[in-house]
MARLOKE-135687 format. One record per residue (C-alpha): residue number from 1; chain; x, y negated, z. Coordinates in steps of 0.2 Angstrom, whole numbers, plus 2048, in hexadecimal, padded with zeros to 3 digits. Layout:
+-----+-----+-----+-----+-----+
| seq | mol |   X |   Y |   Z |
+-----+-----+-----+-----+-----+
| NUM |   A |   X |   Y |   Z |
...
+-----+-----+-----+-----+-----+
//
This chain:
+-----+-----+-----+-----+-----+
| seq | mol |   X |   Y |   Z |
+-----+-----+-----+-----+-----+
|   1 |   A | 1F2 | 10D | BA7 |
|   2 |   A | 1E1 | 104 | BA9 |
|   3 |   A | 1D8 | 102 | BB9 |
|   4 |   A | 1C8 | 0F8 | BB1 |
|   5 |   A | 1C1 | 0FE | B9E |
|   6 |   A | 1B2 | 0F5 | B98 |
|   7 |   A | 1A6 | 101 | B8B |
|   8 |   A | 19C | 0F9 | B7F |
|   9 |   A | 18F | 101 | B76 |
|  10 |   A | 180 | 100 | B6E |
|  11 |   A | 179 | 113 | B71 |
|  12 |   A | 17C | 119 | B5F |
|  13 |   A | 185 | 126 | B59 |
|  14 |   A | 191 | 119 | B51 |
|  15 |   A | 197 | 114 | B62 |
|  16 |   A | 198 | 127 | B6A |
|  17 |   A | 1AA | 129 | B69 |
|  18 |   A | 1AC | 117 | B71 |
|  19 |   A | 1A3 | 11F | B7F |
|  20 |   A | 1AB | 12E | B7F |
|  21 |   A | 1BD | 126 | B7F |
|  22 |   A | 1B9 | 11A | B8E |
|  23 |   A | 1B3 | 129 | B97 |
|  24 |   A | 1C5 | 134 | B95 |
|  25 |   A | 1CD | 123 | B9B |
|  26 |   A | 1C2 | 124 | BAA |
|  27 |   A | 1C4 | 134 | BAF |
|  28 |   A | 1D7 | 136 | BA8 |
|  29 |   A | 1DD | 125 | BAF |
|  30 |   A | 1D2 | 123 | BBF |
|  31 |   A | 1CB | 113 | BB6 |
|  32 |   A | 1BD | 109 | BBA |
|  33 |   A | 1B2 | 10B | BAD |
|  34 |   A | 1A3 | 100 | BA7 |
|  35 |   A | 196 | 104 | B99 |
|  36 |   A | 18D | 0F5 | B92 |
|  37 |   A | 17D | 0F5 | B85 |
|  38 |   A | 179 | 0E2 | B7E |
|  39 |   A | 167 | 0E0 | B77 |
|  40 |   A | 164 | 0CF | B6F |
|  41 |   A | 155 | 0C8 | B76 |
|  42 |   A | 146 | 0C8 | B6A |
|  43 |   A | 146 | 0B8 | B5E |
|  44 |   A | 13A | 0A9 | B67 |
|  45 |   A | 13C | 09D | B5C |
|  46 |   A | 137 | 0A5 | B4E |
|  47 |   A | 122 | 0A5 | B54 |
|  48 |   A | 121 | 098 | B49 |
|  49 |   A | 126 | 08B | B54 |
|  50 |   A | 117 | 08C | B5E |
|  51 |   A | 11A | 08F | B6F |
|  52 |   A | 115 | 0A2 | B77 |
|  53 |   A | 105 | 0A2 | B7F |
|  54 |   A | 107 | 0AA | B92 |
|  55 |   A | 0FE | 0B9 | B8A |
|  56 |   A | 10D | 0BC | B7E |
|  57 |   A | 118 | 0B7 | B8B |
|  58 |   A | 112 | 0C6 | B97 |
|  59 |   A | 114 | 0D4 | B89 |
|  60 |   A | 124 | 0CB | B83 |
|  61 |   A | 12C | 0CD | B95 |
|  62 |   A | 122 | 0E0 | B97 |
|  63 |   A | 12C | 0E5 | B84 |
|  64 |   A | 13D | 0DD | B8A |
|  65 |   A | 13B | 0E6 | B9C |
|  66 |   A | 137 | 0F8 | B93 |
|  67 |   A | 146 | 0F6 | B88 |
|  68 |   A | 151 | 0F2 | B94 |
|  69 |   A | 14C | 103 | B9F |
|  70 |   A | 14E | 10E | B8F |
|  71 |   A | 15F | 107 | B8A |
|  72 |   A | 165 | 108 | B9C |
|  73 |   A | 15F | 11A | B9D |
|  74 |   A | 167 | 11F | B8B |
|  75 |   A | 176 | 119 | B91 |
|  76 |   A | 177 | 120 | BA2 |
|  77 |   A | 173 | 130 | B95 |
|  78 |   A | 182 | 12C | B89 |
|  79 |   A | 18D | 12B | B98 |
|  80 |   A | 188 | 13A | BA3 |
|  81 |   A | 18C | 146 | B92 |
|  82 |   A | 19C | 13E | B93 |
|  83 |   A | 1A1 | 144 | BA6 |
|  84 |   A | 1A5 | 134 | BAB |
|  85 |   A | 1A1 | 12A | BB9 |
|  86 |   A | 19C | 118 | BB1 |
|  87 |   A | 191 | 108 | BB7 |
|  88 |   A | 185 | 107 | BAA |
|  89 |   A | 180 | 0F4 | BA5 |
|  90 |   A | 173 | 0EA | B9B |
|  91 |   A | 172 | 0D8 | B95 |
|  92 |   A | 167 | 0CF | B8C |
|  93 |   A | 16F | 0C3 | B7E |
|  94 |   A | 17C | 0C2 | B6F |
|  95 |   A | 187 | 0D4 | B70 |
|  96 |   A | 199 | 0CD | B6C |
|  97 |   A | 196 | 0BE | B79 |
|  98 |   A | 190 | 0C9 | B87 |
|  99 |   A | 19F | 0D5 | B84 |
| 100 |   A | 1AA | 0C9 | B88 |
| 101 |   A | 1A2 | 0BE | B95 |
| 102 |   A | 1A1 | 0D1 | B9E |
| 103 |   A | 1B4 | 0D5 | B9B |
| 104 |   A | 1B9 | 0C6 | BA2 |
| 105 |   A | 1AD | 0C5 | BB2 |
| 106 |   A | 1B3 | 0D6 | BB5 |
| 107 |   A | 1C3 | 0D3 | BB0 |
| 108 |   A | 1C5 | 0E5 | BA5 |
| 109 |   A | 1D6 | 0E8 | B9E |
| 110 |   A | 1CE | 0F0 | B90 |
| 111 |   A | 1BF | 0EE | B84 |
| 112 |   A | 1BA | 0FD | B79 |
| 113 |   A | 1AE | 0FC | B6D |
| 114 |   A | 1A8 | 108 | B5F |
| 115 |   A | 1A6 | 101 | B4E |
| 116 |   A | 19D | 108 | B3B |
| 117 |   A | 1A4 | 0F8 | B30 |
| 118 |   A | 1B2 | 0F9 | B28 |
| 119 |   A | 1BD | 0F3 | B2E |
| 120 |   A | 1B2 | 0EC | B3C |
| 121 |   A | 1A2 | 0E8 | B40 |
| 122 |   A | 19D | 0D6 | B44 |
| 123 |   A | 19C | 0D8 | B58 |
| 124 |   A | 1AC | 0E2 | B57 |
| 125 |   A | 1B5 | 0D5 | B4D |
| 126 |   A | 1AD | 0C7 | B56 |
| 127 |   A | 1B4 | 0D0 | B67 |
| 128 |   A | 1C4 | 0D3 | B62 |
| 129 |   A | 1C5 | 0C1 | B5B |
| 130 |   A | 1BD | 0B9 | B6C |
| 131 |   A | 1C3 | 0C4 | B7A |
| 132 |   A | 1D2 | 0C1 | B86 |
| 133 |   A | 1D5 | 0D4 | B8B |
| 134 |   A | 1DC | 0E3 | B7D |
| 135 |   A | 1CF | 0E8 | B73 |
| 136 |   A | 1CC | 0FA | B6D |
| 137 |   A | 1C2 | 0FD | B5E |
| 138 |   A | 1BD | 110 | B5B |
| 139 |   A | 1B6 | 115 | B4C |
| 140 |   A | 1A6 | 11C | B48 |
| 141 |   A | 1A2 | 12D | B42 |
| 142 |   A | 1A3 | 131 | B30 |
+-----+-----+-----+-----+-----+
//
């Protein structure tokens, strides 16, 4: 039924079933299957607008590179106890944006997405109001 899903998640336990039901898809429906973390980069204009020094710069960059390993490997983790074979991806920048900039470059047929608000979270609801593709929302656990 789909042949390109698009997994969002943000490596919590919240968004486990998410993962989980992207992966049944793509073993179940031989769909393509993409797993996407979004970090929002740390806050630069709140140094009190002075600008950073190259020193700050060097650990800002070394931080930002170290997170980005750890939340790429966590999520190759949160796939691979799923079974499923996925391509695990990272981005830097505002999480409902990125979500749909991605399922529209990669043109997905579905976004799914776990959620903990009720009845959605911010990103989910800001994805389901932004995106051009269906839009599955999955509950957390309880």
């Amino acid at each position: 039924m789909f042949k390109r899903v698009l997994v969002a998640t943000d490596l919590t336990e919240l968004s486990a079933p998410a993962v989980r039901l992207g992966a049944t898809l793509g073993r179940e429906d031989g769909a393509l299957v993409v797993a996407l973390n979004v970090a929002e980069e740390p806050e630069r204009a709140k140094h009190w607008l002075v600008p950073f020094f190259s020193e700050e710069l060097v650990h800002l960059r070394a931080f930002m590179k170290r997170q980005e390993s750890a939340a790429l490997q966590r999520l190759h983790e949160q796939v691979q106890t799923t079974g499923a074979d996925a391509t695990c991806l990272f981005r830097w920048g505002n999480p409902a944006e990125i979500i749909v900039a991605e399922a529209k470059a990669r043109g997905v047929d579905l976004v799914i997405l776990g959620t903990s608000g009720s009845p959605l979270g911010s990103v989910a609801e800001r994805v389901v109001r932004t995106a051009e593709c269906p839009i599955l929302v999955v509950p957390g656990p309880k």
